[in-house]
Every structure is written in C-alpha cells, then in structure tokens.
N, C-alpha and C positions, 0 to 999 in steps of 0.2 A: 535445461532451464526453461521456466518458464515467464513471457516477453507480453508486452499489449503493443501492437501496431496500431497508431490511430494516425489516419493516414484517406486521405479521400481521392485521390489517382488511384484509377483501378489498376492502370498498369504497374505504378508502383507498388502496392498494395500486393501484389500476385507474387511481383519479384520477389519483396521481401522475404514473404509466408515462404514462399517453395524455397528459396535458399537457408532459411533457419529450420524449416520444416526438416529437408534434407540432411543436416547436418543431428538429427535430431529433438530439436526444442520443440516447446509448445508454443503455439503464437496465435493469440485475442487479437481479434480487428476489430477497429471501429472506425467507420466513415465520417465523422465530423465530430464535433469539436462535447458537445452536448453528450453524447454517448461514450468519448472516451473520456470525461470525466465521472462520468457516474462509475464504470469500469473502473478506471484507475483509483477511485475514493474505495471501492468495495470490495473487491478483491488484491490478493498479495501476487505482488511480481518481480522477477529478480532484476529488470530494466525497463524503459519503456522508451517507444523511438516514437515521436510524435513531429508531425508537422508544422509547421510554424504558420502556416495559412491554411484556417478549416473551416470552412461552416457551421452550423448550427446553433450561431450566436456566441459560441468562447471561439478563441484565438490558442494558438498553442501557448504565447505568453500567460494568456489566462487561465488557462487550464495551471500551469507551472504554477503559477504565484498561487492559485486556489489550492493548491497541492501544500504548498509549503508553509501555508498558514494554518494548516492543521496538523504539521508534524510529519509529513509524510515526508520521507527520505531516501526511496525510492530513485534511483538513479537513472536521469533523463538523457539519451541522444536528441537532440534537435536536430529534423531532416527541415533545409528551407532553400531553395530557387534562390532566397534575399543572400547574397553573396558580401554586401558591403561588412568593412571591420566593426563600422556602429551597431549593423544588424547581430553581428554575431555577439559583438560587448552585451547587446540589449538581452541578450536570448541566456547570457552566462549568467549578466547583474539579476535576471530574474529568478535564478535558480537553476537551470538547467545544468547539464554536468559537461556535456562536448556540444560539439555543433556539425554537423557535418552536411557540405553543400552539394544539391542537384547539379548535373548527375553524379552518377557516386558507383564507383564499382562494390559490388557486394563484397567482398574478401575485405577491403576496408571496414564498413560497417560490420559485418562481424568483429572483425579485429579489437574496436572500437568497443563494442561492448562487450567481450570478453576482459576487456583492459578495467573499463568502467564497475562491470560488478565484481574482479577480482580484488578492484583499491576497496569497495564499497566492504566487504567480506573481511578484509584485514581489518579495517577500521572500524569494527562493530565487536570487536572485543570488550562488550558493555559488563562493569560488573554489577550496574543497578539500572534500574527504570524508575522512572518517574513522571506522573501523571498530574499535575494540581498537586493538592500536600499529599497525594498515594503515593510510597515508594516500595518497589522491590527489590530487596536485594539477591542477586542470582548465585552470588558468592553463597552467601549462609542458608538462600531459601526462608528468608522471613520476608514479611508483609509489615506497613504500620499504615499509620494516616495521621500526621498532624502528630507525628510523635510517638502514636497510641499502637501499639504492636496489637498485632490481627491472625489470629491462630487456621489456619487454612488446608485443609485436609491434601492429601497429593494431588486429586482430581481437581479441586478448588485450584492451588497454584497454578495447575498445567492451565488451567483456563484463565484465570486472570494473566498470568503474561501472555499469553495471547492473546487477549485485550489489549493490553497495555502496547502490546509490541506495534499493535496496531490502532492505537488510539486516534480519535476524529475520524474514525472509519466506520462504515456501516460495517459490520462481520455476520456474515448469514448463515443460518443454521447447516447448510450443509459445508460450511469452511469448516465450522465447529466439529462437523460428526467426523470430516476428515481427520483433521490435525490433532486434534484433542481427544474424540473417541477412537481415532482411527477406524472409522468405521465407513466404508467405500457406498453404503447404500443405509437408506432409512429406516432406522430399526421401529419406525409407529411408535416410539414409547415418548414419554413427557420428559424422557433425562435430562434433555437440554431446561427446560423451565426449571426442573428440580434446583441440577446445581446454580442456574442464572439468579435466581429467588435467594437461595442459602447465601451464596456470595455478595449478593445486595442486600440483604441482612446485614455481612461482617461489616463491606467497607462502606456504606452509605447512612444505617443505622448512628442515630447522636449526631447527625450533621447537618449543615443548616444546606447546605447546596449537594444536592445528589450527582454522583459520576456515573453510575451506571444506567443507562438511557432502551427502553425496546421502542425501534421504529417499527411503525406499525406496519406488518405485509412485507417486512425485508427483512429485519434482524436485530442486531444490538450495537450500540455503540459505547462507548468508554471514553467520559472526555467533561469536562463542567459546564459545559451548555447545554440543556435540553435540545 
C-alpha cells in the first residue's frame, strides 16, 4: 500500500519509513505541515499518519479539516506526544480516523492502519459519485449533469471517475498517465489535453459554473470552484 508520513522528528520519521518500508509499502514524507498538505491534496493514498504538532504554518488539525472540506476521505492516523482525552476528542471531532500516542511500538501503528484502511475498503462499496449536479453512476456506467445524460466514450469514463474519485484534488498528468493510460513513463503526445478538452466539452458545456478546472504547472482538478 501506498502511506504519506508527515511527520517532522527525524527519528520518528526513519522509524516509521523503515518499518512500513520493510513490510513492503510505499511511504511519502513530509517534514512539516505545509508540504504534507500540498502531498496529501495531490496525490492518492491508501492512509496517512500525520502528526499533530508541525511546522510550516498548518497543524495537523489543519491539515485534517483542510482535508475534509474538500471531500477527501482518505483515512487519517493521528501520531501526537498530546496524550490528554480532550486532545484525542479534538484530533477525532476534526476528522481524523484513530489517534495514536507517543511513544508507540510499531507493530501497533501498523496494526492500526491495516485496521483503518481495511473499514475504509469495505465501506466504499459506492454505487454512484457525485460531484455538484455531475453524477456517476458505476452500476450502469452512465454520466448526467443536472439530470441531462452525457454519452462518454470508455477512455472518457475511466478518466472522469477518476476525477471524480478524487475531486478538490489537484490530479497531475503523470497520476493520469498511470491510472488511466496505464502508462508507467511519458509517451510526449498531447492525449491527456485531447481527452481533458473532449470531456469539458461533455460536462461543462451549457452551464453556467464549470467543474473541470487546469491549474496551471500542476494539473487538473474537478470540483465547482475555480
């Protein structure tokens, strides 16, 4: 699986990497609070273990809530030193998923998030999405908007739900070339603008607020705010 550690103790920070490392996972670091939030908004993760005290101007509470007000549902471990029951209530009310306090044997915090993205994985048995008035349904594989059914070629769909999946998220062209073209290196051709242009044709065309959004120098996002 693949984890964001944001986490600013080197020596925790080490521990962690090498014990998930080990076990096989993939594990993103980020030192302060600033850079695991642009991480955790951009890229897709099957958990994230963040600490509750970090630099760089957000808080791990802040990071959380900024999370969650954009739909991201991404399953949060809280690592925090703050041991008190109000501290942990605070760390839950804000979204986070567990809490788990300094120090902390690793066989725990695995444990922990094995627990965490196994509930996460049952309970995403979605049979539609929904973005603003865009829905998709995964059942039939149709598209509408505001009612108005939207005809979507295979490539089209496979890319809009993966949009969608990840909506208020920056999604950068190389997630896309991944996931959607499966394609592990950059083929130099314009596909991505191709189908990105066709599909904001289907569902933005006739409407007074556009959902599909290019940040400039990073990627795309899918969401009703510029």
């Amino acid at each position: 699986m693949k984890f964001l550690l944001v986490e600013d103790n080197p020596q925790v920070a080490q521990f962690v990497r090498k014990g998930l490392g080990e076990a096989g996972h993939v594990v993103d670091h980020a030192d302060n609070g600033r850079d695991g939030l642009f991480l955790a908004s951009s890229e897709a993760y099957d958990a994230i273990i963040l600490d509750r005290m970090l630099p760089g101007g957000i808080d791990g509470l802040g990071i959380i809530e900024a999370l969650r007000r954009t739909g991201n549902a991404t399953p949060i471990l809280i690592l925090s030193a703050l041991s008190d029951v109000d501290e942990r209530i605070r760390g839950l009310k804000a979204g986070g998923d567990d809490y788990l306090t300094k120090p902390f044997a690793y066989g725990e915090l695995e444990a922990r998030l094995l627990a965490l993205t196994r509930r996460h994985q049952s309970s995403g048995q979605e049979t539609s999405l929904q973005v603003a008035d865009l829905t998709l349904d995964l059942l039939g594989r149709k598209a509408s908007r505001a009612g108005k059914p939207i005809q979507l070629k295979p490539r089209e769909y496979k890319l809009l739900e993966y949009l969608m999946r990840h909506a208020g998220q920056v999604v950068t062209r190389t997630m896309l070339l991944e996931t959607v073209w499966d394609y592990h290196f950059d083929p130099q051709t314009n596909v991505i603008d191709v189908h990105i242009s066709n599909l904001r044709q289907k569902i933005d065309a006739g409407f007074e607020r556009p959902l599909l959004h290019t940040v400039r120098g990073a990627g795309y996002r899918l969401g009703p705010d510029a």
